[in-house]
C-alpha positions in Angstrom: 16.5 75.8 52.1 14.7 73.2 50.1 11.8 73.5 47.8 10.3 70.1 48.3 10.7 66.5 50.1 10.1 63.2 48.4 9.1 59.9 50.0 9.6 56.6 48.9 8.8 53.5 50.5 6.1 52.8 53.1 5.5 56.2 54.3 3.0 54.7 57.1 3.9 52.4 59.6 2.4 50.1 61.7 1.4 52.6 64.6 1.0 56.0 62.7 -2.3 56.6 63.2 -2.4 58.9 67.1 0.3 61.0 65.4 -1.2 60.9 61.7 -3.9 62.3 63.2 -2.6 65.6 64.5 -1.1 66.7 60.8 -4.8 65.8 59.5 -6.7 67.7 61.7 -3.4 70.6 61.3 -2.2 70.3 65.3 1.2 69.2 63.0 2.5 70.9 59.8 5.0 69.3 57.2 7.7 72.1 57.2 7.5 71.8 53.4 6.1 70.9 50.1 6.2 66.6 51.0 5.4 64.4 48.1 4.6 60.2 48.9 4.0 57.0 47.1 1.0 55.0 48.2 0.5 51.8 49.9 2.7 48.8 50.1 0.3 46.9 52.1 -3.3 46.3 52.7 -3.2 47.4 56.5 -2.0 51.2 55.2 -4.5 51.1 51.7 -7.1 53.5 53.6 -4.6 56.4 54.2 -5.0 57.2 50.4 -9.0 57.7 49.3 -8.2 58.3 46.2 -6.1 56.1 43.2 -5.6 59.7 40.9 -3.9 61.3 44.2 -5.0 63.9 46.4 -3.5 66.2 49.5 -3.7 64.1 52.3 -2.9 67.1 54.8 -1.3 70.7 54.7 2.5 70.3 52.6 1.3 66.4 52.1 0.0 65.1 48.9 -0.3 61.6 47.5 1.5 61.5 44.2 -1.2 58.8 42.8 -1.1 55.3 41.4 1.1 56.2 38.8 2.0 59.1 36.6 4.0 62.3 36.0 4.2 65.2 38.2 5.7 68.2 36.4 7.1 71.3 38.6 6.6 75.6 37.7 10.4 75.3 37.3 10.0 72.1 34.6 11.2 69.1 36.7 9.3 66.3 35.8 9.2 63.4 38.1 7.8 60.0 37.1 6.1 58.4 39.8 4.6 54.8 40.4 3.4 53.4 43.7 3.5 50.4 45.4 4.5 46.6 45.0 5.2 44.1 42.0 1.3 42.3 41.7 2.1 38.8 41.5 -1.8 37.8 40.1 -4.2 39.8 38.3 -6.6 41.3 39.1 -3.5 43.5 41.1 -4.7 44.8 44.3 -5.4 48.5 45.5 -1.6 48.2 47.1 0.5 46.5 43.9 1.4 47.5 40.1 1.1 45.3 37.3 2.7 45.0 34.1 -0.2 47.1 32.2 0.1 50.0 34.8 4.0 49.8 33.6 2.9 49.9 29.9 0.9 52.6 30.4 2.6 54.5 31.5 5.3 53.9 29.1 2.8 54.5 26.4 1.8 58.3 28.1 5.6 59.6 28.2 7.3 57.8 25.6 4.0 59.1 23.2 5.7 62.8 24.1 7.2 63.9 20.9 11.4 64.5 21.4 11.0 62.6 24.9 14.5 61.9 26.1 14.0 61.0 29.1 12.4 61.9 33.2 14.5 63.9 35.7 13.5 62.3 38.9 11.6 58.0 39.0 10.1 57.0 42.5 9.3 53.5 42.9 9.3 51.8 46.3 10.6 48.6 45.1 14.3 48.2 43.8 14.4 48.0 39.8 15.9 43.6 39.6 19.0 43.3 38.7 20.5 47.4 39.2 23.6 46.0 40.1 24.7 44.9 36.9 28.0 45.5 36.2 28.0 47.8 39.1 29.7 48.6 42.4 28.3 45.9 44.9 25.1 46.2 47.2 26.3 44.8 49.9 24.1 41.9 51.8 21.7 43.1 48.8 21.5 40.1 46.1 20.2 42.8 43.2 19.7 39.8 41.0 16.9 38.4 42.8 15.1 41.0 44.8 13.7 43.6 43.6 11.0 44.0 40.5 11.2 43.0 37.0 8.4 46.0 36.2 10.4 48.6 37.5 13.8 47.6 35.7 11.7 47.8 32.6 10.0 50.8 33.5 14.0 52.7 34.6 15.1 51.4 31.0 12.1 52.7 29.2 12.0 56.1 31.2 16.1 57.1 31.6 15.7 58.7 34.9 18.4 61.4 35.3 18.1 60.3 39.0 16.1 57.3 40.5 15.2 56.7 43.9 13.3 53.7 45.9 13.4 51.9 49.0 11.7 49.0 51.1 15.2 46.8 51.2 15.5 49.0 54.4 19.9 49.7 53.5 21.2 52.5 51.7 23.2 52.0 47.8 23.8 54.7 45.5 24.6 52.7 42.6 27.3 54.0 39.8 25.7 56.3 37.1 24.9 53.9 34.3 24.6 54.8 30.3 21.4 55.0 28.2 23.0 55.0 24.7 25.3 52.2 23.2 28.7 53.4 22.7 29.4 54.0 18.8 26.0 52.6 18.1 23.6 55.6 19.3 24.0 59.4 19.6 25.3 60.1 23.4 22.7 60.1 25.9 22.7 61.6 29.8 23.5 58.7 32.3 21.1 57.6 35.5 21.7 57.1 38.9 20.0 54.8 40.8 19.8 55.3 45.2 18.2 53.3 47.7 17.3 54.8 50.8 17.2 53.2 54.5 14.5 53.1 56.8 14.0 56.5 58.7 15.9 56.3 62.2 17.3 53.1 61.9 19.1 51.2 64.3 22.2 50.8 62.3 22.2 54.5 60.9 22.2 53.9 57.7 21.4 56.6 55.0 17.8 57.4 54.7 18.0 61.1 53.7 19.7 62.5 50.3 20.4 66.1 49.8 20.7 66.9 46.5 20.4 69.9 43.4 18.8 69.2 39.8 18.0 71.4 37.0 15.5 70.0 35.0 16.2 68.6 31.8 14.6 71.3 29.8 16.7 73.9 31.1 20.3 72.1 30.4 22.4 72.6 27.6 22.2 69.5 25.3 26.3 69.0 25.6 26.4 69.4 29.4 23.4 67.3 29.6 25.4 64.4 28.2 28.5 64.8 29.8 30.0 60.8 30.7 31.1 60.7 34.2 34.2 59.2 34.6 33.2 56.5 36.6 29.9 55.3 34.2 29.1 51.6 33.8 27.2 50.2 31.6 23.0 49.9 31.2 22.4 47.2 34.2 19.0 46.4 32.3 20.1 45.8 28.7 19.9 41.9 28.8 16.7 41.9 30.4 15.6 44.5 27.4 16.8 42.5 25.0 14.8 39.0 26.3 11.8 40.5 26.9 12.0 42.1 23.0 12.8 38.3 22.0 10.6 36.4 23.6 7.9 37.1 20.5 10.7 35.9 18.2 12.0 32.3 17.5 15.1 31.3 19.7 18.4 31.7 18.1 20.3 28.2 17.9 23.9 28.6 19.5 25.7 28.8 16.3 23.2 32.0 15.1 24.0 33.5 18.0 25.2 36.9 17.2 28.8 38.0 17.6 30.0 40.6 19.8 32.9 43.1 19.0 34.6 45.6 21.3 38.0 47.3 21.6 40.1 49.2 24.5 42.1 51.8 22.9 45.6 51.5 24.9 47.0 55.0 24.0 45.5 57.9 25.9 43.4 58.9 22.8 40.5 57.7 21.8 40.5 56.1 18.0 38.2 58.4 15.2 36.2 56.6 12.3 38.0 56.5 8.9 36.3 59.1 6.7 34.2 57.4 4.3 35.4 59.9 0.9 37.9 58.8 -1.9 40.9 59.1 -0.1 39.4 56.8 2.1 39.3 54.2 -1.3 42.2 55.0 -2.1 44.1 54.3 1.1 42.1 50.9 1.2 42.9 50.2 -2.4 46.8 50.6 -1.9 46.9 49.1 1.7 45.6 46.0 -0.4 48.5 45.9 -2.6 51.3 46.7 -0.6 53.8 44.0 0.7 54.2 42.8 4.4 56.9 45.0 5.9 60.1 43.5 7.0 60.4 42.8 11.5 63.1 45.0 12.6 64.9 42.1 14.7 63.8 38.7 15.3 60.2 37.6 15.1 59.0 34.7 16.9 56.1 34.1 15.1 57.3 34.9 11.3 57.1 31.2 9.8 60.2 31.5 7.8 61.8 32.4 11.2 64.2 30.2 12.5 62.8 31.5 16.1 59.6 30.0 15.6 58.5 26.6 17.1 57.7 24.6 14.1 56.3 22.0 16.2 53.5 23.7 17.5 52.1 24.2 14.1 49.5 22.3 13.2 48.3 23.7 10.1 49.7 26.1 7.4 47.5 28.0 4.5 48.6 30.1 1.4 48.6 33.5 3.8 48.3 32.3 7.4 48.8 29.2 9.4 47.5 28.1 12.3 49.7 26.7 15.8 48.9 25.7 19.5 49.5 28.4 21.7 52.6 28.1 23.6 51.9 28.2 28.0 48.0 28.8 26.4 45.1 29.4 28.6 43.7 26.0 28.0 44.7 23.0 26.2 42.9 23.6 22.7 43.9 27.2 22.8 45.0 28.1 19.4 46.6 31.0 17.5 46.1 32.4 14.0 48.9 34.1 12.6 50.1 35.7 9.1 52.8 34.0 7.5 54.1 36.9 6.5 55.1 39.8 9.2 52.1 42.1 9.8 51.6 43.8 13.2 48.1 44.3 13.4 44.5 43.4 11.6 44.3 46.8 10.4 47.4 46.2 8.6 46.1 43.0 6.7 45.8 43.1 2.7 42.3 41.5 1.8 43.8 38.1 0.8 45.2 37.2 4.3 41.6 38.5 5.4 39.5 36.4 3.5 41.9 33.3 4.8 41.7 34.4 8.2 38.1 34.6 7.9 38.2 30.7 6.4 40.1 29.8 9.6 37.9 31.3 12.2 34.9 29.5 10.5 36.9 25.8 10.3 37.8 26.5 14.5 34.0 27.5 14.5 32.9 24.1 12.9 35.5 22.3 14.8 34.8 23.5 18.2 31.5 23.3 17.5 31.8 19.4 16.7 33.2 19.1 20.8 30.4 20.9 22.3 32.4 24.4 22.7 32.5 28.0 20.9 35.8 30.1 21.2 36.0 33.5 22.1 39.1 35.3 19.6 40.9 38.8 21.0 44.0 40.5 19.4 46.0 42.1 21.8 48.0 44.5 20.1 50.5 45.9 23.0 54.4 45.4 22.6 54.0 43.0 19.9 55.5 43.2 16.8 53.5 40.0 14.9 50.1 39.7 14.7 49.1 37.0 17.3 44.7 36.1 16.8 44.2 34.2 20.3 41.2 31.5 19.9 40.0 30.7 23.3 37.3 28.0 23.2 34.4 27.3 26.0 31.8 25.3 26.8 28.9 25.9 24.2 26.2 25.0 26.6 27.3 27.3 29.7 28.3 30.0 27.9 26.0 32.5 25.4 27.8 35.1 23.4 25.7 37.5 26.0 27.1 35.6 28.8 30.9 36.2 27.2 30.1 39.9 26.6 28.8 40.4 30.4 31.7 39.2 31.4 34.1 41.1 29.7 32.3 44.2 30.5 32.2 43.3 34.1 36.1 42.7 34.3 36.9 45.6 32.4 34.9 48.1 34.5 36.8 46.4 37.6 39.7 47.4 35.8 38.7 50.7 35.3 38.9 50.4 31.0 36.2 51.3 29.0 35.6 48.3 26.1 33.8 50.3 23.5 31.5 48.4 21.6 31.9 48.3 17.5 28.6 48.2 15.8 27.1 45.5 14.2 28.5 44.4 10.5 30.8 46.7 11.5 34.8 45.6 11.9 37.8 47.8 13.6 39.3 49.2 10.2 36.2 51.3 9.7 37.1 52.5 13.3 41.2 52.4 13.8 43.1 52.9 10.3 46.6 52.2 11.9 47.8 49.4 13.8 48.2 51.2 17.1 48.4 49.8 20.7 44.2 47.9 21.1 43.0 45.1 23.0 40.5 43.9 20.3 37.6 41.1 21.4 
């Protein structure tokens, strides 16, 4: 038994009108409450008189335009009808970017608004398949509207629905916070529904249950799938907020930090109280421990291949990578034997931090940027791995996509540490973490 059916896409086609014709005159009832977009087209524009929405026939009503349709039970369903306008003034049948900011501005206005139960747009949101599970035939970075990304970003849709690319794809529930950056938010799903009776029986009906936001306790309402990705339409977010703002130059480009916890627990942040100092202050002064067994990388080794070095500092030195990635791929390492970043006293810091900026400078002089991971797994000697790339194919958004991506087709989840931020203030001991 179901309370209501809602319609996405063109809901006339091009010979509707004999059998439109016996549900407006009430020969033909719609079984249940039915709820549509509006046109698509300006050969189906007449079917809806009126912009605000109206009942077109018994159990059929016209959502409207655009707007928010709010159930007895509290489900509230965000609505906007028809195509991307591609010139203004937008005809009857198309949206335009003020209709979008609108109705942003009405919802987003609603004090403690976290966020719709239910979007319906006909046309895709561009780009949805962002590091998601694949579309298909679907190339979700170029069809689709701009708009209605905007709109799903702005709007966190528990559950988003649209059609007109006539093939089903439920897309994998996506976040709406940033890990360790915001407080937890509930994740979105986006579907895409098939032409009714197709050929190729694909999906055009989904069966599904909701209870509306307001109803949901706040911890249930959060809950992280297992299988969440990541917001398909934070880049586009991010453009769109800097396009008032002066470009950055490639070398102000903002640096990206994440790390993958390889135990099966999840790191904690350090408490910020005295004990806290005092830790810090007597991990500062305490000596390098001794390697159990041979070390390959202590410089005072005879294991290590002195003539990879190229150059050696007070605290670390710096060597080609043996069997590296690329030619220029470099390592900085502590002279002394220390396992892990988080196990650094602040002097080897500070000249670790002079290295990265020389490589920086460097790199920079041959047209490239480096990307630098630790990868603290089965290693006993801290090993900093300077990867460089090409400066002008690669953006530090471009690198962080693309870690994302291959992680989530690993199945890891990369958890972002927040700006100004660095991993001591989130992992105190120098246990098993791919750090980027």
């Amino acid at each position: 038994r179901f309370q209501m059916l809602l319609c996405v896409g063109s809901f006339f086609g091009s010979t509707s009108e004999a059998e439109w014709a016996e549900y407006r005159t009430g020969a033909k009832k719609a079984p249940i409450p039915t709820y549509v977009l509006g046109a698509n087209d300006q050969e189906t524009t007449s079917y809806f008189p009126d912009v605000s929405g109206c009942e077109l026939a018994e159990n059929i009503t016209y959502l409207g335009h655009r707007g928010l349709y709010s159930g007895t039970s509290g489900l509230q369903i965000a609505y906007l009808s028809g195509t991307e306008s591609q010139g203004e003034p937008a005809p009857a049948y198309s949206f335009s970017a003020k209709d979008v900011a609108e109705l942003k501005a009405s919802l987003l206005s609603t004090p403690n608004f976290k966020g719709v139960d239910i979007l319906l747009t006909s046309p895709w949101p561009r780009g949805v398949g962002t590091f998601a599970n694949s579309a298909g035939e679907i190339d979700t970075k170029k069809c689709g509207s701009k708009l209605v990304s905007d709109l799903a970003a702005s709007l966190k849709p528990r559950y988003h629905f649209a059609g007109l690319e006539k093939t089903y794809y439920e897309r994998l529930p996506y976040r709406n916070h940033t890990v360790l950056q915001e407080t937890p938010q509930h994740v979105s799903r986006f579907i895409a529904l098939a032409d009714v009776g197709n050929t190729s029986k694909k999906k055009y009906l989904y069966a599904f249950s909701i209870v509306p936001m307001s109803l949901m306790d706040p911890a249930e309402l959060v809950k992280q799938p297992q299988d969440v990705t990541e917001n398909p339409y934070r880049k586009s977010q991010k453009e769109a907020a800097q396009k008032t703002k002066a470009p950055l130059s490639a070398e102000e480009e903002p640096a990206c930090q994440f790390f993958f916890d390889l135990n099966k627990h999840q790191g904690k942040k350090r408490p910020s109280d005295g004990k806290d100092r005092e830790n810090s202050q007597t991990k500062q002064a305490k000596k390098p421990p001794q390697p159990t067994g041979p070390c390959w990388f202590c410089l005072a080794s005879p294991e290590v291949e002195k003539h990879l070095v190229v150059s050696i500092g007070t605290h670390c030195y710096l060597a080609l990578a043996k069997g590296g990635l690329l030619p220029d791929h470099v390592l900085i390492l502590p002279i002394g034997h220390y396992q892990s970043v988080v196990d650094l006293s602040s002097e080897v810091v500070e000249e670790v931090t002079k290295y990265k900026h020389a490589l920086k400078d460097f790199f920079r002089s041959k047209g490239k940027r480096y990307v630098l991971f630790e990868r603290n797994y089965r290693s006993q000697h801290l090993q900093l791995q300077v990867i460089p790339v090409p400066l002008d194919r690669c953006t530090s958004e471009d690198i962080k996509e693309s870690f994302i991506a291959q992680a989530q087709e690993q199945q890891i989840e990369l958890l972002e540490i927040p700006e100004h931020s660095d991993i001591t203030q989130v992992r105190d001991q120098p246990s098993p973490v791919l750090y980027l």
